[in-house]
Steps between C-alpha positions, in 0.01 A plus 500: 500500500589838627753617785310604807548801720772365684640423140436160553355231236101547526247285310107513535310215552394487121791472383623255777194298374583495171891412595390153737282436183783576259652105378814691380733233756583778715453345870293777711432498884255690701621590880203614700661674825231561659425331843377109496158581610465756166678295281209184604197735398592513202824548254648479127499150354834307615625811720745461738445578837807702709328749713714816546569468850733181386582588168861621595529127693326351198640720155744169390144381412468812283803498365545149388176532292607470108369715268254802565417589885164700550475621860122577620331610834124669547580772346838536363704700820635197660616313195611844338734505840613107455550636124721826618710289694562210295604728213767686766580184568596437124197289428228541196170475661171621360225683766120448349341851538152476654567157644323250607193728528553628136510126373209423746295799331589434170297152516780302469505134670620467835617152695 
């Protein structure tokens, strides 16, 4: 994991593989915020879906999440915003560089 340009928590999606795949116990959620229709054509394994344009409405269901918190989007703006904020906000979050996209183009599976 590195810190990002907004010196936020970054991850790419290899290494956000390898942590869903890690059995260490560590509980880890994936929040897709992108909008509904992108999240149904196609997103990380067991994501979460709270689309920036409710996430400030929605971030208890962030926030409450035990354990690791990986925030994704297409291409990493959008969640590295939700990330920036949470972190003001006190919160550790982690944004997935490359997104969705970058997971997508990697070959990795897709519900």
């Amino acid at each position: 994991m590195t810190t990002g340009p907004e010196q936020i928590p970054t991850i790419d999606v290899a290494g956000l593989r390898a942590a869903l795949g890690s059995d260490d116990g560590t509980p880890r959620t994936v929040v897709d915020v992108r909008e509904e229709h992108e999240f149904a054509t196609g997103h990380v394994p067991g994501a979460l879906n709270v689309p920036l344009t409710t996430f400030v409405d929605r971030v208890t269901e962030v926030t409450a999440r035990p354990g690791e918190v990986y925030l994704i989007c297409q291409s990493g703006n959008r969640s590295g915003q939700a990330t920036a904020w949470l972190a003001q906000q006190g919160h550790e979050v982690v944004n997935v560089a490359g997104g969705t996209g970058a997971w997508r183009a990697a070959g990795f599976p897709l519900d």
